[in-house]
C-alpha positions, 0 to 999 in steps of 0.5 A, spaced: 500 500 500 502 506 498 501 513 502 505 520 502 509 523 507 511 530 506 518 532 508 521 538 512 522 543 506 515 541 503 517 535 498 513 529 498 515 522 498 513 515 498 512 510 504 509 503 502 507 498 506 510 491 504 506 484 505 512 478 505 512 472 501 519 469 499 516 463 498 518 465 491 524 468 492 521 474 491 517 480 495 510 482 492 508 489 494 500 490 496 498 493 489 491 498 490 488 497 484 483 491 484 485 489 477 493 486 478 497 490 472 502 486 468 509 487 466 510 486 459 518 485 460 515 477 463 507 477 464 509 477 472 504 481 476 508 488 475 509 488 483 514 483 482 520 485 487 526 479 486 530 476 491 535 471 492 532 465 490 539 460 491 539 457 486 543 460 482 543 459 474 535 461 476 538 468 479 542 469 473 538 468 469 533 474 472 539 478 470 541 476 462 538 482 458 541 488 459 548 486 458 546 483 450 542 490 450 547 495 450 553 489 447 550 491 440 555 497 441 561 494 441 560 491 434 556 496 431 559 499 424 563 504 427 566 498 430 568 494 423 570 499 421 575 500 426 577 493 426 578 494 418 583 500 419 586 496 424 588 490 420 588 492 413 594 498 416 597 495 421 595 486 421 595 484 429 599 488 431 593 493 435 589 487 437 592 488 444 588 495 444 582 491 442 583 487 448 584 492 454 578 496 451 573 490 452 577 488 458 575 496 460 568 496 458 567 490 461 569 495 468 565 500 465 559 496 465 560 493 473 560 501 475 553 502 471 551 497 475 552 500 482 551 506 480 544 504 477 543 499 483 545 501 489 543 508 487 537 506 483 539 513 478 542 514 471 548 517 470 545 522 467 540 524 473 545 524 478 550 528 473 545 533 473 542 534 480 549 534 482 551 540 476 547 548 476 544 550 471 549 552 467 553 545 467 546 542 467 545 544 460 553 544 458 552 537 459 546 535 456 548 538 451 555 534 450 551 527 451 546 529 446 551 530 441 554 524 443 548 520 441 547 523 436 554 522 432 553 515 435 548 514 430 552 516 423 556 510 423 548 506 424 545 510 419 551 509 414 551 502 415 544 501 413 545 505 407 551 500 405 546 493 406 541 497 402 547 498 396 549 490 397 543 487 397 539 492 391 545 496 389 541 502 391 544 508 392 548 508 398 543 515 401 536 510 399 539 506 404 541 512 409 534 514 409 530 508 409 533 507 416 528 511 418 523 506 417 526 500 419 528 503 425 521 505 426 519 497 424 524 494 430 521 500 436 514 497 434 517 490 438 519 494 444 511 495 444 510 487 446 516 487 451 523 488 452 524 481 452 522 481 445 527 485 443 532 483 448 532 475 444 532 480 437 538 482 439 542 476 441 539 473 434 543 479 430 549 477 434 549 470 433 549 472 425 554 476 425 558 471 429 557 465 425 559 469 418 564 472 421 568 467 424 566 462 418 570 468 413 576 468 418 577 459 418 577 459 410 583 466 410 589 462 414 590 466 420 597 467 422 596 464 428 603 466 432 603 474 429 595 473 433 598 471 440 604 476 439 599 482 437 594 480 442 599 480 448 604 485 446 603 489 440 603 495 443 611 494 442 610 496 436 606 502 436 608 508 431 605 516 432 602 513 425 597 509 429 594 514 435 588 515 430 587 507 430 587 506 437 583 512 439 578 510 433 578 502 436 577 505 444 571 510 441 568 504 438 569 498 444 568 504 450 562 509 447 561 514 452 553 513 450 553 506 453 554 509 460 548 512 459 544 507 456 546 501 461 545 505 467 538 505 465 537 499 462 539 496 468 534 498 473 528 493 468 530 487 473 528 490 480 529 487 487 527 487 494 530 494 496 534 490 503 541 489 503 542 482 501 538 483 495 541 489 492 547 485 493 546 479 490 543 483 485 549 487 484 553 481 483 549 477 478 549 484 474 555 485 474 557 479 471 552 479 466 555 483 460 561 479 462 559 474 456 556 479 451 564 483 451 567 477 450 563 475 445 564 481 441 571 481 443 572 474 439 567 478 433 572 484 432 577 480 433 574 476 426 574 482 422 581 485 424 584 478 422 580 478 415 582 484 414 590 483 416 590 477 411 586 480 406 587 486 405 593 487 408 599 487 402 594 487 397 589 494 397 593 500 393 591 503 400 589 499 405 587 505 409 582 507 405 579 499 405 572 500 410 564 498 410 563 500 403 569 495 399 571 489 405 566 484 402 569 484 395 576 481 399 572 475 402 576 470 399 572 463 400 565 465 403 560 463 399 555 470 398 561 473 402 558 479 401 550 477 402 552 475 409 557 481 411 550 487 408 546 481 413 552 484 419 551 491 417 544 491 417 544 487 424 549 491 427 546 498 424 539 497 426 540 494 432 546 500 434 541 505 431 535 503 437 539 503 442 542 510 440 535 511 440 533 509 448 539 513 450 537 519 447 531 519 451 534 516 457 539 523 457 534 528 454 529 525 461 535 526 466 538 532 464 532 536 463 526 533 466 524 531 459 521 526 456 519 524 447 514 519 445 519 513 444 517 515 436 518 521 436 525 521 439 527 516 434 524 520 428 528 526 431 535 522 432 534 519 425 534 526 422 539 529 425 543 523 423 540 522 417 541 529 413 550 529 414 550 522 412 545 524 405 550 529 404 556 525 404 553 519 401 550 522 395 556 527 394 562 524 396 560 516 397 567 514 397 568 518 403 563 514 408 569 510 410 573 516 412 567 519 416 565 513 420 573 513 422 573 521 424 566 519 428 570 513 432 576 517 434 571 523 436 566 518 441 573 516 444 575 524 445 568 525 447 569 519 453 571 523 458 564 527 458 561 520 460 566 516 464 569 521 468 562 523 472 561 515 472 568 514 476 567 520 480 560 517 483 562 510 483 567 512 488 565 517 492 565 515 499 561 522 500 555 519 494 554 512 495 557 511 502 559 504 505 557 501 498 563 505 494 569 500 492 575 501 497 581 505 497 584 501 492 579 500 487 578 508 488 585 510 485 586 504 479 579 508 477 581 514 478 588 513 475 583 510 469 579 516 467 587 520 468 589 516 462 583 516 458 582 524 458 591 524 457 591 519 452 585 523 447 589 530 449 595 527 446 591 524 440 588 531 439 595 535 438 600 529 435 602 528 428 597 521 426 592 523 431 587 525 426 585 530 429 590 538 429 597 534 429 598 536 421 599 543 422 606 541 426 608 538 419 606 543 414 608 550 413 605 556 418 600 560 414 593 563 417 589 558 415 594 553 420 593 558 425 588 558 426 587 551 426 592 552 432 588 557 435 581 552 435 586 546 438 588 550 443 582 553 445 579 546 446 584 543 449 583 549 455 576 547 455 577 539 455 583 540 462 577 546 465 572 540 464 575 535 467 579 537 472 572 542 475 568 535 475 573 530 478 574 536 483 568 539 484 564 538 491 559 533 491 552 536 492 547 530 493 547 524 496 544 516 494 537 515 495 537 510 501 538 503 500 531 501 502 527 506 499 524 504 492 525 511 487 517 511 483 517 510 477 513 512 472 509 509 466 513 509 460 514 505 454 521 502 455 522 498 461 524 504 465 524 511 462 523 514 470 520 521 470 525 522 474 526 530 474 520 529 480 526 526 484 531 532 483 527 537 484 531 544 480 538 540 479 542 543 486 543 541 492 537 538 494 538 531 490 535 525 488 530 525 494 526 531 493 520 532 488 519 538 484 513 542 486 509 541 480 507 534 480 501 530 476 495 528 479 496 522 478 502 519 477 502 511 474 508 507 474 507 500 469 511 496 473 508 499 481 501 501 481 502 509 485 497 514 486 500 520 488 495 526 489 497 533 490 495 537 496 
């Protein structure tokens, strides 16, 4: 049962009256309505709170989706063509990078889960009930444009499916996404698990007709361990842009928002033994789901090592729009790799989706109909891919290698804050990790901000490195100018938010935040929660509330005095 208590300042808070039944291993909150609601995640009474259950592979099991959800990521088209450009210019010998950025994401994901579990918020709340105004909008406005460019590589590698399959012009393609992404958010109406399974299905695709290519190409199986482990012994400045292009694609900073979201679709029994347990089994869920694209990109940086590699006038120019004409043995070869473009596209391209309106939720207390947040993200992505795509189609592969080396630039924007709340004793309390942990993180999110501040500057970064090799002209300082501008603003940023006091706390692990109806899993109305963004937190509500405001999994009534 469900009442409302106000607090001292005025804001109002759930108290809930809970009846136990753990014969199930679950806790079933008393529901007020006479008409039990259903959660369309499994067609459970949508009161359904999960406890341990002691048997351990049932308790795992709750926890499989989220981790698969948000993989789509690290083999999406941005991440072929990183891998292209790894293999094709350098064969094995950046295979290391590829390992140590799954082996990050993987850490990534562990500290979305505490975050998301312990604190029941996303990054995106907690980034802005703990920013003023100004910073609110800042970065809101970063995130969003990380999504966004996010979206270029989806957009353009359905765009190249299109052209494999029909032999359309690769901007049909490009803006037919809208309508196939359309087509794929329908499903999420009947269920996240639907969509989950759909997921899992155009990974297990993907896989089969990559790995299959890579057992008929000959792999040099002594240059693939020599790579994997200490490749970095070879690294040139030349291969900076591939790195950073290799980390931005395995690491991307929209991820963080997502997965920290998509989390709190399993939700537990708000004591400590649950949230624990439930902590744990989340935290190795995206285990398996990185390693297996680990094994997918490692499929594509060897396909490209041996066939490309030695054989392409320029290798470097090799990528999404030409790889299948260097399949040497798979039958259809290019058939199966537009199956993989338009599998890892469109399922990239509904994640991106969702995260765009997790961010826009978070930061400003907004919320789009699911639809109406795809049309707007895909028509922003669409329009510089149409362009691109009909004027300069022999660009594509250029563009999606500039995004990846932008998303890894933009990382710090998402992995800082993530560090910084994770392991703040001051925000999650006796649940932040140990003094260990803390520094080995923290130390991480230095090198990730100092590797991309190098990369910016340095000749083979791919980005203002060129105007240390050429003559000094007007054009070239200005270039200098621009660069050192941004690389003032990204050192002032970083620095303000690892430094900057923490002004709210975790919400108290036995409360359970509301959630309110939304079409995909959990989209909280969660600017209720953090009133104008300052030091009230995340347990204050904002004074303009909803008469009534409905949750899809927790039936509340909240009425207004």
């Amino acid at each position: 049962m469900m009442k409302t208590s106000t607090t001292e300042d005025g804001s109002r808070s759930l108290v809930r009256q809970e009846n136990d039944d753990s014969t199930n291993g679950g806790r079933y909150v008393e529901p007020f309505q006479s008409e039990v609601p259903r959660d369309p995640e499994s067609n459970a009474p949508s009161f359904y709170r999960w406890s341990p259950s002691g048997i351990w592979y049932r308790d795992l099991l709750h926890f499989v989706g989220p981790g698969w959800f948000v993989c789509i990521a690290y083999v999406d088209p941005g991440n072929y063509q990183a891998d292209i450009q790894a293999g094709a210019t350098s064969r094995y010998n950046l295979l290391w990078t590829l390992w140590w950025s799954s082996l990050l994401s993987i850490y990534v994901q562990v500290l979305c889960v505490r975050l998301a579990v312990y604190g029941q918020v996303t990054l995106a709340e907690v980034q802005s009930a703990d920013s003023s105004k100004a910073m609110r909008y800042l970065n809101w406005a970063i995130a969003e444009f990380t999504a966004v460019i996010t979206d270029l590589p989806e957009v353009i590698g359905i765009g190249i499916a299109f052209n494999v399959f029909f032999g359309w012009p690769y901007y049909v393609g490009v803006i037919l996404s809208l309508l196939t992404t359309m087509s794929f958010l329908a499903v999420a109406s009947y269920g996240i698990r639907i969509l989950e399974v759909i997921i899992v299905v155009f990974v297990g695709i993907m896989s089969i007709a990559l790995w299959t290519e890579m057992s008929f190409v000959g792999v040099e199986t002594g240059e693939l361990w020599r790579g994997w482990i200490y490749g970095f012994v070879d690294v040139t400045s030349d291969d900076i842009f591939s790195i950073t292009g290799i980390l931005g694609a395995i690491v991307m900073p929209h991820n963080l928002y997502l997965h920290t979201a998509a989390c709190q679709t399993r939700r537990v029994v708000r004591e400590e033994i649950p949230v624990k347990e439930a902590v744990r089994w989340s935290s190795l869920e995206p285990v398996l789901p990185v390693l297996v694209s680990f094994f997918v990109n490692m499929a594509v940086i060897a396909i490209a090592a041996e066939t490309v590699n030695g054989t392409a006038d320029e290798p470097e120019k090799v990528g999404l729009t030409d790889f299948c004409y260097y399949f040497q043995k798979l039958k259809g070869g290019c058939f199966l790799w537009g199956i993989a473009l338009l599998a890892a596209g469109q399922s990239s391209a509904i994640t991106t989706t969702y995260t765009g309106q997790y961010i826009m939720d978070g930061f400003l207390h907004m919320r789009l109909p699911t639809w109406a947040r795809a049309v707007l993200t895909r028509l922003v992505a669409i329009a510089p891919c149409v362009i691109v795509s009909a004027a300069f189609p022999t660009k594509l592969n250029h563009m999606v290698n500039i995004v990846n080396a932008a998303l890894s630039f933009l990382l710090p924007f998402a992995f800082t804050p993530l560090v910084k709340y994770t392991t703040s004793v001051e925000y999650m309390g006796r649940y932040a990790p140990p003094l260990w942990e803390r520094c080995l993180l923290r130390g991480a999110a230095v090198f990730v901000y100092l590797l991309n501040a190098v990369s910016l500057s340095i000749t083979g970064g791919g980005f203002f490195g060129f105007i240390f090799k050429e003559p000094m002209s007007a054009k070239n300082g200005f270039y200098a100018f621009l660069m050192a501008v941004i690389q003032a603003f990204y050192f002032w940023w970083n620095l303000y938010t690892m430094m900057k006091p923490i002004s709210t706390k975790m919400m108290p692990l036995e409360e359970e935040r509301p959630y309110d109806e939304a079409e995909f899993a959990i989209t909280s109305d969660f600017g209720d929660l953090i009133g104008d963004g300052n030091a009230n937190g995340c347990c204050a509500r904002r004074s303009q509330m909803s008469p009534i405001e409905r949750d899809s999994d927790l039936a509340v009534s909240l009425i207004d005095e």
